[in-house]
MOPAC internal coordinates of N, CA, C and O (Angstrom, degrees):
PM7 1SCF
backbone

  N    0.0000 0     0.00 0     0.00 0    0    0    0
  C    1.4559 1     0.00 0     0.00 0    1    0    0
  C    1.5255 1   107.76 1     0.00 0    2    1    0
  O    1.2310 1   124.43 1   -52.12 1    3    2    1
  N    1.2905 1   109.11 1   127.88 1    3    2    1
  C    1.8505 1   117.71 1  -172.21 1    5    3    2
  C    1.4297 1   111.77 1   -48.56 1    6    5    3
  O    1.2310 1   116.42 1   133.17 1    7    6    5
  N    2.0290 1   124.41 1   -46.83 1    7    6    5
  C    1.2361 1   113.69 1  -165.72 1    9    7    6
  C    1.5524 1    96.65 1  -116.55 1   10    9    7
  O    1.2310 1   119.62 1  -146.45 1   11   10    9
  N    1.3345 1   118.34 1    33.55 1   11   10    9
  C    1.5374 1   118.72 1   166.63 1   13   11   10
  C    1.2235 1   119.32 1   -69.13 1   14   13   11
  O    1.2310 1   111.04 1   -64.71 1   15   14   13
  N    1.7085 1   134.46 1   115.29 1   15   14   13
  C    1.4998 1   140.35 1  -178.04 1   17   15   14
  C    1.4538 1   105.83 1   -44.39 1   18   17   15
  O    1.2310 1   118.19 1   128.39 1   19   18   17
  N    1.7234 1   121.05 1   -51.61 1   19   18   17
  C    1.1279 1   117.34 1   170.90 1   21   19   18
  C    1.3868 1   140.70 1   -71.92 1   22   21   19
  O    1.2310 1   122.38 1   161.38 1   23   22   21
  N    1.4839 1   113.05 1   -18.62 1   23   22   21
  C    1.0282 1   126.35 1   165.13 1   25   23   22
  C    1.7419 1   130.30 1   -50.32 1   26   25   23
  O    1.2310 1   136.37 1   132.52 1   27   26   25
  N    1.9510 1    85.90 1   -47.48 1   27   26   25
  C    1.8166 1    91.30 1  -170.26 1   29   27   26
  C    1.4473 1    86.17 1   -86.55 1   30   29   27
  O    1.2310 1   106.53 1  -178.77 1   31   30   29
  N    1.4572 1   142.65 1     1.23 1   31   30   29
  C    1.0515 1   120.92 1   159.93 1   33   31   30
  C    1.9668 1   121.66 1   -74.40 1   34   33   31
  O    1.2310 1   135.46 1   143.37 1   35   34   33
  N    1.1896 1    87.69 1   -36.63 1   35   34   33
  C    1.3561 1    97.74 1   161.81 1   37   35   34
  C    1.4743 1   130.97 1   -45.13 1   38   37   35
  O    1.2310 1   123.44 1   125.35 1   39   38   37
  N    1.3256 1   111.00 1   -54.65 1   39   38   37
  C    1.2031 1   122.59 1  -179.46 1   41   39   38
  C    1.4520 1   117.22 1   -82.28 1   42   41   39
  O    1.2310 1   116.45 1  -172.33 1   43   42   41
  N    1.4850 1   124.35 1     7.67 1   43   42   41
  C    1.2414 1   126.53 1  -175.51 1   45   43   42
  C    1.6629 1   103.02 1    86.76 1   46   45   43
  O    1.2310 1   107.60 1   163.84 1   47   46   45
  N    1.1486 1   140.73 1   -16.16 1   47   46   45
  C    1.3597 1   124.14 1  -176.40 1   49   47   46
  C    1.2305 1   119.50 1   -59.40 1   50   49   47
  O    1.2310 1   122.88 1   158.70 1   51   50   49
  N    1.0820 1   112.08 1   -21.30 1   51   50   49
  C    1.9583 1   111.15 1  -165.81 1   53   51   50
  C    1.7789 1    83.28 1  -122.23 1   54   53   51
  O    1.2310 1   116.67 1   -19.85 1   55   54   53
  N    1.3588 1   123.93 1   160.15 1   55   54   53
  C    1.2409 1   116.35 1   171.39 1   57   55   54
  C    1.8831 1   108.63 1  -114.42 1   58   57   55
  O    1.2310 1   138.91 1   -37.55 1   59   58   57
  N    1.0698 1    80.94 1   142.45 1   59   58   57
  C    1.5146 1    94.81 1  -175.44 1   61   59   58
  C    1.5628 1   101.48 1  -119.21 1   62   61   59
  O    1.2310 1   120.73 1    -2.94 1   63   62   61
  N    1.6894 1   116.21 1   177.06 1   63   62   61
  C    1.4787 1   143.03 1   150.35 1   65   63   62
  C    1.8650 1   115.63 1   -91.65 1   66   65   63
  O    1.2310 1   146.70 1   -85.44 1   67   66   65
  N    1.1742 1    65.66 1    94.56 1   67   66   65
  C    2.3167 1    77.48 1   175.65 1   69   67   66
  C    1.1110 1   102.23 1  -107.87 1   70   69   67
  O    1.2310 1   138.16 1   -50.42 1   71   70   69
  N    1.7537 1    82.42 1   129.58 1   71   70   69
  C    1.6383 1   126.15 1  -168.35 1   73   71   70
  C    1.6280 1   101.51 1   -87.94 1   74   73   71
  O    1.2310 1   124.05 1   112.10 1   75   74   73
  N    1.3740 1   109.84 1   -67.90 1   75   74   73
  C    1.2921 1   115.52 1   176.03 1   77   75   74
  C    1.8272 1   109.70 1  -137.60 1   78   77   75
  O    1.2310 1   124.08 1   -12.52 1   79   78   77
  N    0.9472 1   109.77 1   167.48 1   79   78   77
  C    1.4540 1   128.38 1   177.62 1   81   79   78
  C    1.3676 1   119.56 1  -130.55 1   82   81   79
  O    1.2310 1   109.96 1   -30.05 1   83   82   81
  N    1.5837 1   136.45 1   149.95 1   83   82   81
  C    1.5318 1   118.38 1   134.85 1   85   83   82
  C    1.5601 1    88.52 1  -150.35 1   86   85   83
  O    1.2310 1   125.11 1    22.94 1   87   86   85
  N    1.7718 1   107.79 1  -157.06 1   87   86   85
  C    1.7032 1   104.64 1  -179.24 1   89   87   86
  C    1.4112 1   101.46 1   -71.36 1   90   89   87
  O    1.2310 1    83.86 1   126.23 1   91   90   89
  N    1.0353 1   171.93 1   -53.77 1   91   90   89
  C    1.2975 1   159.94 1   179.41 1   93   91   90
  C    1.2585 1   129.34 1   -58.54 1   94   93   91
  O    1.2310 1   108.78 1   143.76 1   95   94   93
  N    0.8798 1   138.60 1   -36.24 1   95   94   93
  C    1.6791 1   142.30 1  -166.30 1   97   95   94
  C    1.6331 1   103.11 1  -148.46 1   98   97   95
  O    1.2310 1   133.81 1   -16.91 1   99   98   97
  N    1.4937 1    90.90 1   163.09 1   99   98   97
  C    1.7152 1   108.08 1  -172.26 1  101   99   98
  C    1.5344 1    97.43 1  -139.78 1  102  101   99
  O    1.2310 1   126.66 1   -24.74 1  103  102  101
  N    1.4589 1   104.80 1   155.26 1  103  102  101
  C    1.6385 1   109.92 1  -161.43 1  105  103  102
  C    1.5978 1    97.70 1  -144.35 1  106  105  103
  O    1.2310 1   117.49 1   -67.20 1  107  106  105
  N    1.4099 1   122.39 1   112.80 1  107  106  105
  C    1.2858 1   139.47 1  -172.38 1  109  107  106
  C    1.0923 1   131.55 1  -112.56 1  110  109  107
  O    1.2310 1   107.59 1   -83.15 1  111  110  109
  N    0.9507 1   140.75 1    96.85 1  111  110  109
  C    2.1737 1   129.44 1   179.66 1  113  111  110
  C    1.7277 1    97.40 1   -58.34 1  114  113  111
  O    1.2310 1   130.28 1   -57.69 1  115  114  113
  N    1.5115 1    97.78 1   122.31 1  115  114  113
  C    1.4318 1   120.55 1   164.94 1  117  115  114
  C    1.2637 1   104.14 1   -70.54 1  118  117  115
  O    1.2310 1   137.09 1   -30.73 1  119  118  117
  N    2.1009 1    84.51 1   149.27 1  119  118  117
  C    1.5884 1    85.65 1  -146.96 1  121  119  118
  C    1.6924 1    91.12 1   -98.46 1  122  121  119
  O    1.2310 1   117.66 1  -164.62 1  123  122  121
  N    1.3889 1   122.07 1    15.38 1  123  122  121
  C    1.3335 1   138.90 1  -160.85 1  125  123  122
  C    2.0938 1   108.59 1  -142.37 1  126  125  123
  O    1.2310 1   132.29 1  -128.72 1  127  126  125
  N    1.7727 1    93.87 1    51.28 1  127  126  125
  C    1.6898 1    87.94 1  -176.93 1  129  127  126
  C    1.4584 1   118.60 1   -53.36 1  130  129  127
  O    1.2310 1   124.54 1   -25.65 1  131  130  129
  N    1.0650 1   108.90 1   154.35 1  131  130  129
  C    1.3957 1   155.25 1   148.40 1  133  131  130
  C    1.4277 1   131.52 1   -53.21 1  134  133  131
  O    1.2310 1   127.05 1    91.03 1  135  134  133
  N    1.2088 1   104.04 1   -88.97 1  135  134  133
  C    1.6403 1   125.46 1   151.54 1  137  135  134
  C    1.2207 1   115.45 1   -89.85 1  138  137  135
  O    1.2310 1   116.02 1    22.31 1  139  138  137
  N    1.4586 1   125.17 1  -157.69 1  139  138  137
  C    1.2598 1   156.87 1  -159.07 1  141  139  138
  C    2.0152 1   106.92 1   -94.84 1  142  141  139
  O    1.2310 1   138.45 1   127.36 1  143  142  141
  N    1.0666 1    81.84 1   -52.64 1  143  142  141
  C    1.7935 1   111.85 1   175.49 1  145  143  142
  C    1.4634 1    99.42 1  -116.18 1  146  145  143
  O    1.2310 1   108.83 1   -64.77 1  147  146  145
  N    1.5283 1   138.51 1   115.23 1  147  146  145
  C    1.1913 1   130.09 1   145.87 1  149  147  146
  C    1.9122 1   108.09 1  -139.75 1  150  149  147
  O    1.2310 1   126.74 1   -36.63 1  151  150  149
  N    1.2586 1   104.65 1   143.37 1  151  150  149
  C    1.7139 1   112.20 1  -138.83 1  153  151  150
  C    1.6475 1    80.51 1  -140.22 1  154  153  151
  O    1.2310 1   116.23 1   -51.69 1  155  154  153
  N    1.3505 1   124.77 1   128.31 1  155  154  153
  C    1.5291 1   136.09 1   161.46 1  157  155  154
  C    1.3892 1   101.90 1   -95.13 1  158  157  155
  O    1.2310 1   113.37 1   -51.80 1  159  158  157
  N    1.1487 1   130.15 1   128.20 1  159  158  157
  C    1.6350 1   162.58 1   160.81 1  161  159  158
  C    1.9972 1   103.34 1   -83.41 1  162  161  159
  O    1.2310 1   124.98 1   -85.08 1  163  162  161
  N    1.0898 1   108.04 1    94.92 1  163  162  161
  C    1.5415 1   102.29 1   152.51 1  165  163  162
  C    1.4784 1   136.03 1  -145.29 1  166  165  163
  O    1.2310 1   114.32 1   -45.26 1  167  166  165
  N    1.3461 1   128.37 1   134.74 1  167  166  165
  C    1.5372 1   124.27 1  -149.25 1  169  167  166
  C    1.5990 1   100.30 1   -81.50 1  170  169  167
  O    1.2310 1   126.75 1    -7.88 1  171  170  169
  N    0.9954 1   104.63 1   172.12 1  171  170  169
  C    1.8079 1    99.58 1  -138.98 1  173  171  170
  C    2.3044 1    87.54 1  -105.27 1  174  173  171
  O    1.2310 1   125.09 1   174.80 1  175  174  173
  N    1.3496 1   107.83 1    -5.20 1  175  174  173
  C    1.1922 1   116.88 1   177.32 1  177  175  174
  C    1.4499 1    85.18 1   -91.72 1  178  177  175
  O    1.2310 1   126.02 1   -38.13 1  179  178  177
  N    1.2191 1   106.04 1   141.87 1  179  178  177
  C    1.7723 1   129.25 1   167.63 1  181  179  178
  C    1.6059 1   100.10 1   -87.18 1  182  181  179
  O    1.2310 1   129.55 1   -52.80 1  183  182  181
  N    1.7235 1    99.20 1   127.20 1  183  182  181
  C    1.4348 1   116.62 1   175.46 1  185  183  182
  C    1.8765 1    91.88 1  -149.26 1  186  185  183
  O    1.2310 1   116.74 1   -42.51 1  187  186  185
  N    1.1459 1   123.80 1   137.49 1  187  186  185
  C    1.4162 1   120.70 1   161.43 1  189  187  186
  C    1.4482 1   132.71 1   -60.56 1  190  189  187
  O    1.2310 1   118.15 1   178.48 1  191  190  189
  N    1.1889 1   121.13 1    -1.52 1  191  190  189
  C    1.5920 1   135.15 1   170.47 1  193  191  190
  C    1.5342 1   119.59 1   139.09 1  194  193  191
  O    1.2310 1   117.18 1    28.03 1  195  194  193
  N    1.3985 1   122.97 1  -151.97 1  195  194  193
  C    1.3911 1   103.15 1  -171.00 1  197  195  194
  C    1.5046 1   129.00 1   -73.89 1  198  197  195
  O    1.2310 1   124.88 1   155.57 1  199  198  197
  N    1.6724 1   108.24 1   -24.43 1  199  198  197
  C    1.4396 1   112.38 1   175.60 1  201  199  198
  C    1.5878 1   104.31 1   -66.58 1  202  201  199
  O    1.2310 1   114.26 1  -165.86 1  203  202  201
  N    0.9784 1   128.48 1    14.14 1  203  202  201
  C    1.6699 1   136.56 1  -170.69 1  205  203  202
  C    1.5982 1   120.36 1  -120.71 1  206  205  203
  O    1.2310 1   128.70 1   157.89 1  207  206  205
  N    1.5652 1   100.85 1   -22.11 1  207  206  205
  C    1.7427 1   116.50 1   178.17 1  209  207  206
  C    1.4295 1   105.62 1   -53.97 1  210  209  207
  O    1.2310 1   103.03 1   163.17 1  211  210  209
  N    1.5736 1   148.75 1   -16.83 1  211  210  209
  C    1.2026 1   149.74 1   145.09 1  213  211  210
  C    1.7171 1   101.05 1   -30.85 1  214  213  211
  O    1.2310 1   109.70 1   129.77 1  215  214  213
  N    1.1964 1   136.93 1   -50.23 1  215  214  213
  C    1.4109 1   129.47 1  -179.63 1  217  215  214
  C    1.5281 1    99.62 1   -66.83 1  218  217  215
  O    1.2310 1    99.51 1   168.66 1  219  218  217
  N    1.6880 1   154.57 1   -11.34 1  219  218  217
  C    1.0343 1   144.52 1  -146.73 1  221  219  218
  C    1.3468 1   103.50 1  -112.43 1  222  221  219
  O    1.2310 1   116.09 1   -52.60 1  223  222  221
  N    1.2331 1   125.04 1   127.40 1  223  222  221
  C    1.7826 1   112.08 1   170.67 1  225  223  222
  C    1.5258 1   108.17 1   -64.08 1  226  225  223
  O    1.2310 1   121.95 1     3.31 1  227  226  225
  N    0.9919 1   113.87 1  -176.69 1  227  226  225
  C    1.6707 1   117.15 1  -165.33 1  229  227  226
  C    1.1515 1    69.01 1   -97.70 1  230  229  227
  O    1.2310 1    89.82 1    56.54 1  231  230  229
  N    1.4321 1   167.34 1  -123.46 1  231  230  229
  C    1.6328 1   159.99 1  -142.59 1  233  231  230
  C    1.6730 1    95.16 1     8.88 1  234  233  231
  O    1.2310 1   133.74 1    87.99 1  235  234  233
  N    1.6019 1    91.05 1   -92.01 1  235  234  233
  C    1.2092 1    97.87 1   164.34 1  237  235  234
  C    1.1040 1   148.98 1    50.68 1  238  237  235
  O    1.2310 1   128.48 1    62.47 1  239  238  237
  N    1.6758 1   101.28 1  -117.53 1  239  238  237
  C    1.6923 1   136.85 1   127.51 1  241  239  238
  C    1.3521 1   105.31 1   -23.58 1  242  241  239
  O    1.2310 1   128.46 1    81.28 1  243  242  241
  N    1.0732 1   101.32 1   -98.72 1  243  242  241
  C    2.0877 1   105.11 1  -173.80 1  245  243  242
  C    1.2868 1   116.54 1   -12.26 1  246  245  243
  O    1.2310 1   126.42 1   140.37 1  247  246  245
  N    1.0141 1   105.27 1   -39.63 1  247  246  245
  C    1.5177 1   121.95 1  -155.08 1  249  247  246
  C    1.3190 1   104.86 1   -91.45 1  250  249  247
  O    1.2310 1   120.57 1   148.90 1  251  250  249
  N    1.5718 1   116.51 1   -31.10 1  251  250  249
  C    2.2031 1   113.60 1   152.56 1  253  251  250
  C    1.5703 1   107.68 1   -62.47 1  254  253  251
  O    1.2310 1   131.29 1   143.38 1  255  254  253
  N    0.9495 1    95.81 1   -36.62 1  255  254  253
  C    1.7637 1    81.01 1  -179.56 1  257  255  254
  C    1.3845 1   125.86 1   -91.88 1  258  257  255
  O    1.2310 1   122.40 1   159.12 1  259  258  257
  N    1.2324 1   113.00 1   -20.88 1  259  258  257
  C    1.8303 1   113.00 1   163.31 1  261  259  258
  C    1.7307 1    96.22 1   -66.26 1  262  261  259
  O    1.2310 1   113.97 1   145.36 1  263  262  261
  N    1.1345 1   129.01 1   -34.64 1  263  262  261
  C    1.5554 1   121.86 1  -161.29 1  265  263  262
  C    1.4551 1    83.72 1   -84.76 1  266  265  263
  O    1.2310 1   103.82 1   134.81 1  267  266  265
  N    1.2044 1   147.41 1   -45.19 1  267  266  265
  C    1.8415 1   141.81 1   174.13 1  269  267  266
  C    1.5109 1    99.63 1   -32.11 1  270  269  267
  O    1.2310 1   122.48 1   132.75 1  271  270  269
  N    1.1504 1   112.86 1   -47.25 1  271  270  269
  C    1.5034 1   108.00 1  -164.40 1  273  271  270
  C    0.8816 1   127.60 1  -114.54 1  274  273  271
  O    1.2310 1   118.33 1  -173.28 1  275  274  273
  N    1.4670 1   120.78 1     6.72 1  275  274  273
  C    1.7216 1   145.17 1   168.05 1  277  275  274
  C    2.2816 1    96.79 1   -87.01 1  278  277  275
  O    1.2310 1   131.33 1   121.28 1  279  278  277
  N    1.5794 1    95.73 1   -58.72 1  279  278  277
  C    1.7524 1    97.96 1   147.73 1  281  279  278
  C    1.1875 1   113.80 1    -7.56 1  282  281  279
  O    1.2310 1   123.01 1    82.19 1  283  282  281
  N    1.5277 1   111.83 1   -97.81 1  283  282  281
  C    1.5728 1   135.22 1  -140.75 1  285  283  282
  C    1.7888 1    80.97 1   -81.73 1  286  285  283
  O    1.2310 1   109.73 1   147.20 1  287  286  285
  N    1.1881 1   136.87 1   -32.80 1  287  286  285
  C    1.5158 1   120.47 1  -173.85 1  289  287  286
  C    1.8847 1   100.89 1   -69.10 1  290  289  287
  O    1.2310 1   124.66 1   140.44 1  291  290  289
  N    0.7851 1   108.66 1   -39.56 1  291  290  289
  C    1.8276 1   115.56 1  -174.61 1  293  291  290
  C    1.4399 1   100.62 1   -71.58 1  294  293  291
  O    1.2310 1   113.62 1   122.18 1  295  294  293
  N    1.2155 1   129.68 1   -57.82 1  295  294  293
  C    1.5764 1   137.18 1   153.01 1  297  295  294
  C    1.6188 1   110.71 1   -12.67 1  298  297  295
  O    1.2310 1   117.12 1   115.34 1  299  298  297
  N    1.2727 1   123.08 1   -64.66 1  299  298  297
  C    1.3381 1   141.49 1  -154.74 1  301  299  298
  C    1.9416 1   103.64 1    83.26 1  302  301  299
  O    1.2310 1   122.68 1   -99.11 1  303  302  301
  N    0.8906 1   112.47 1    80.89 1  303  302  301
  C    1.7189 1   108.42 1  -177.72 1  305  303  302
  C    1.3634 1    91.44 1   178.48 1  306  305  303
  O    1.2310 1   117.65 1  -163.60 1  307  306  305
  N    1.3903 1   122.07 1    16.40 1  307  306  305
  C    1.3822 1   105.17 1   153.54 1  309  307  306
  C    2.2401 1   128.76 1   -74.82 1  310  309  307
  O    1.2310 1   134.62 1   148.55 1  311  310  309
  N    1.5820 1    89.32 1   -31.45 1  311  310  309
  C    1.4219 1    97.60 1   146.86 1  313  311  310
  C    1.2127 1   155.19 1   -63.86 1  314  313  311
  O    1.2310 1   124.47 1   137.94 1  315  314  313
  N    1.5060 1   109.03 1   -42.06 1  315  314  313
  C    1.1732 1   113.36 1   177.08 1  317  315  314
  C    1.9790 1   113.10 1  -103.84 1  318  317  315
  O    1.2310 1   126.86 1  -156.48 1  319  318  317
  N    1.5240 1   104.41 1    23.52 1  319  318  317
  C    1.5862 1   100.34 1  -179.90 1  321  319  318
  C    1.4202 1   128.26 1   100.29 1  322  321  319
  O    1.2310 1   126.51 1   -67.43 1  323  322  321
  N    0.7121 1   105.08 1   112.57 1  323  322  321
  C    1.7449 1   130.38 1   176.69 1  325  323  322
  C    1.5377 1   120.15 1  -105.28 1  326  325  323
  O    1.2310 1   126.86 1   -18.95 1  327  326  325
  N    1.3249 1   104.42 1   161.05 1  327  326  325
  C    1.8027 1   107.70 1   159.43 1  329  327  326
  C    1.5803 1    95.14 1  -143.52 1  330  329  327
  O    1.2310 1   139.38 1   -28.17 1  331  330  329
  N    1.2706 1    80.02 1   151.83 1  331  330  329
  C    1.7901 1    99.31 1  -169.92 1  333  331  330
  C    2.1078 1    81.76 1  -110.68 1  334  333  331
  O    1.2310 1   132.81 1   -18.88 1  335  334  333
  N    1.2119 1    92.85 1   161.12 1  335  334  333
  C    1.7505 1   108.55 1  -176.84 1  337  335  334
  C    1.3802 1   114.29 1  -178.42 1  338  337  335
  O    1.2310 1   120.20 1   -56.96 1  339  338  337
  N    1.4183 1   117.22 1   123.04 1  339  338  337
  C    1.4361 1   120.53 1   134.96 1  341  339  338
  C    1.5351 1   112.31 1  -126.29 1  342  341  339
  O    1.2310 1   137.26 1    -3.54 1  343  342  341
  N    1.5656 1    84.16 1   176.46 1  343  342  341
  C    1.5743 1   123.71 1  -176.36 1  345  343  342
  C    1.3964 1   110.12 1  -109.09 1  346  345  343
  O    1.2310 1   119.50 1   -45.71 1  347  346  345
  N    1.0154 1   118.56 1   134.29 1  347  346  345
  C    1.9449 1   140.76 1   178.60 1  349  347  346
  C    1.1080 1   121.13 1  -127.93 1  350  349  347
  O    1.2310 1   112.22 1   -84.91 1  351  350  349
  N    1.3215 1   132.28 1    95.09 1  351  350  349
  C    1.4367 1   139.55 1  -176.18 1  353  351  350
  C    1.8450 1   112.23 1    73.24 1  354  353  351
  O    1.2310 1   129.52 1    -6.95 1  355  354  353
  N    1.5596 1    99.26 1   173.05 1  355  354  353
  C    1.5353 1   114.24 1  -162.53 1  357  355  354
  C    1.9700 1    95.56 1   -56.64 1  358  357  355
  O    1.2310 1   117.03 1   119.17 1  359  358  357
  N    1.0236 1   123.25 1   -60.83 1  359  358  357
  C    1.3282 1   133.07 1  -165.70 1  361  359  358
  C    1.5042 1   108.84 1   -48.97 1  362  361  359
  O    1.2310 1   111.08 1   163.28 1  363  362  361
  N    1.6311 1   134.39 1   -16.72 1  363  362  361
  C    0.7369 1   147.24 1  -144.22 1  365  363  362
  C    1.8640 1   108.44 1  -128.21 1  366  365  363
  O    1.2310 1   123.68 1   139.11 1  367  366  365
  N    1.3398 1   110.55 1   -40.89 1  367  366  365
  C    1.6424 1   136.60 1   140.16 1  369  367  366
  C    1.6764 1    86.24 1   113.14 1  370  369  367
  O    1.2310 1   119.59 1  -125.44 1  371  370  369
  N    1.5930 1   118.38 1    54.56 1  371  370  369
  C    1.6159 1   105.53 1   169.45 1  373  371  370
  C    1.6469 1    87.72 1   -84.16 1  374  373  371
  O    1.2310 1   125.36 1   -41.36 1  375  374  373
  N    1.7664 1   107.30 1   138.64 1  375  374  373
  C    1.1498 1    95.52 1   171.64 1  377  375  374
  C    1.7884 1   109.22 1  -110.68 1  378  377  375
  O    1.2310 1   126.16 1  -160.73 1  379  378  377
  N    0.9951 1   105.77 1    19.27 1  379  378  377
  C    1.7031 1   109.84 1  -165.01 1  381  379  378
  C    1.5507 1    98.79 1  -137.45 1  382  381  379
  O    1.2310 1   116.88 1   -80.12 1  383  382  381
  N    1.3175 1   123.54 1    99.88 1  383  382  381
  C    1.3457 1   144.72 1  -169.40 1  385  383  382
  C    1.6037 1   100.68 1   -54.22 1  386  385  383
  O    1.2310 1    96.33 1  -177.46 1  387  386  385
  N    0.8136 1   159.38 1     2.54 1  387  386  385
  C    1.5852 1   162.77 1   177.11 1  389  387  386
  C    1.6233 1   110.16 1  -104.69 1  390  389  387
  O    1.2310 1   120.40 1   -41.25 1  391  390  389
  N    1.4652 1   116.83 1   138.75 1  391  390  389
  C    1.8574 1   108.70 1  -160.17 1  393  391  390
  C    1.5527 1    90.03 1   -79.80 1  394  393  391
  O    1.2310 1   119.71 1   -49.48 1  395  394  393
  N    1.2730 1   118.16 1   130.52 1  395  394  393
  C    1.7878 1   137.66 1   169.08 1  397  395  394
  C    1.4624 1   114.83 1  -114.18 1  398  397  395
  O    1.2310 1   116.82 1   -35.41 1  399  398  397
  N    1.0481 1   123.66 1   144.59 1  399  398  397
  C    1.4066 1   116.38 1   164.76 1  401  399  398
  C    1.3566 1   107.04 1  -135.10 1  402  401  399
  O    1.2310 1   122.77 1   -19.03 1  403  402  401
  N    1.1212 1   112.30 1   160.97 1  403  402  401
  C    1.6890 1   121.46 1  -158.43 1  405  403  402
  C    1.5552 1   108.52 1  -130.91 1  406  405  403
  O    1.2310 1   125.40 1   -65.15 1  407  406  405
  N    1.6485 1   107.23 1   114.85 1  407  406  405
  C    1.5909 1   110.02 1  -174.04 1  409  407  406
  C    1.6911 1    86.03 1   -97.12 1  410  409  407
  O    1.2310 1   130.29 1   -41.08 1  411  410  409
  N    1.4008 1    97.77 1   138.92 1  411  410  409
  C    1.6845 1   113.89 1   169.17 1  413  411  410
  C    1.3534 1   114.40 1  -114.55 1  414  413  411
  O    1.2310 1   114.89 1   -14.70 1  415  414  413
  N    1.2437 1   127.30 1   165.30 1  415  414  413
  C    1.2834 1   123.54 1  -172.45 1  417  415  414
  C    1.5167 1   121.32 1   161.86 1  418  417  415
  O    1.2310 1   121.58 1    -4.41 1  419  418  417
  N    1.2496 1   114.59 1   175.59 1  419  418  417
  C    1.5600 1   102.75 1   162.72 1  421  419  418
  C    1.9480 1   101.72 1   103.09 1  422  421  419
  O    1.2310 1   123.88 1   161.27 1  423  422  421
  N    1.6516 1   110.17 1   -18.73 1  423  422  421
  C    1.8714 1   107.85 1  -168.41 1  425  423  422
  C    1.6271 1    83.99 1  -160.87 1  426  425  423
  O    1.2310 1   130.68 1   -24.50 1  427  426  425
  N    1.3015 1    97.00 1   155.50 1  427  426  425
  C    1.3941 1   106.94 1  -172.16 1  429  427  426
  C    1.1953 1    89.38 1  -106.21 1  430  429  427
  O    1.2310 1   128.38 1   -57.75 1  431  430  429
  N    1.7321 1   101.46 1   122.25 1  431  430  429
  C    1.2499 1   130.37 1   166.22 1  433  431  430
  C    1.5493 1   133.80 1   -80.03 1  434  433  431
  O    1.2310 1   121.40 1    -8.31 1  435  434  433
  N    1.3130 1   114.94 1   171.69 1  435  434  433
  C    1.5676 1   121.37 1  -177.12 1  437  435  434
  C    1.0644 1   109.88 1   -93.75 1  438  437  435
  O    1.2310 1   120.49 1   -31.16 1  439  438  437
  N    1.5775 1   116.68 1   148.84 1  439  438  437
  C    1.2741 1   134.73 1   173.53 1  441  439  438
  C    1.6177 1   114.26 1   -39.36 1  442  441  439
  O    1.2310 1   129.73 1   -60.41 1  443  442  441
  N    1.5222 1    98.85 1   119.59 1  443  442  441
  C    1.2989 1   104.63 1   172.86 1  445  443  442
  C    1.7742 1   128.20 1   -27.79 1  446  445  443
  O    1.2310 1   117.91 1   -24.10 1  447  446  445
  N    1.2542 1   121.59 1   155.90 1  447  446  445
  C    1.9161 1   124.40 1  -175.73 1  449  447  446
  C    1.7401 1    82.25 1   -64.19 1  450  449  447
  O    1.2310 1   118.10 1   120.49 1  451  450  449
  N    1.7999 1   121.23 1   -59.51 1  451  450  449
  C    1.1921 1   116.18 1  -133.16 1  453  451  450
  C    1.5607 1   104.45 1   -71.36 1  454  453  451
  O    1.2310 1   120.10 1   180.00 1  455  454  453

């Protein structure tokens, strides 16, 4: 998508910190941490978030979450614990219309909202 934040990051227009890469997904240090370690996951096909993963081949998909944990292994926090996360719509606070997921890590965190 032409004016997608993640996109022109994708494409090199905006410059980012890349964590990992392959043909499907792109792996970024947020430029607004969280934790200690926090790493954006996004598949390199434009979909607006999860009610949108119907555009994703099941490859795809797979392929955000092998990069979640290829992430947190390059991170060093594949041992000692991660959280995987997204956001879906305004109520939820995704603020970047393209599906992202967010590896956290790095401080031992609090018990999940749910």
């Amino acid at each position: 998508m032409e004016n997608c934040l993640f996109c022109k990051i994708i494409r090199g227009e905006i410059p980012s910190t890349k964590v990992y890469e392959d043909e499907n997904t792109y792996a970024f240090r947020d430029i607004a941490p969280q934790t200690p370690q926090h790493i954006v996951v996004v598949p390199k096909h434009h979909v607006t978030g999860m009610n949108g993963i119907d555009g994703l081949t099941d490859a795809q998909l797979a392929a955000c979450l092998r990069a979640c944990r290829e992430a947190a292994k390059i991170a060093g926090i594949d041992e000692s614990g991660y959280r995987v996360v997204t956001n879906c719509g305004d109520d939820a606070c995704q603020s970047v219309q393209h599906l992202h997921f967010h590896v956290l890590g790095g401080t031992k965190m609090k018990e999940s909202m749910a």
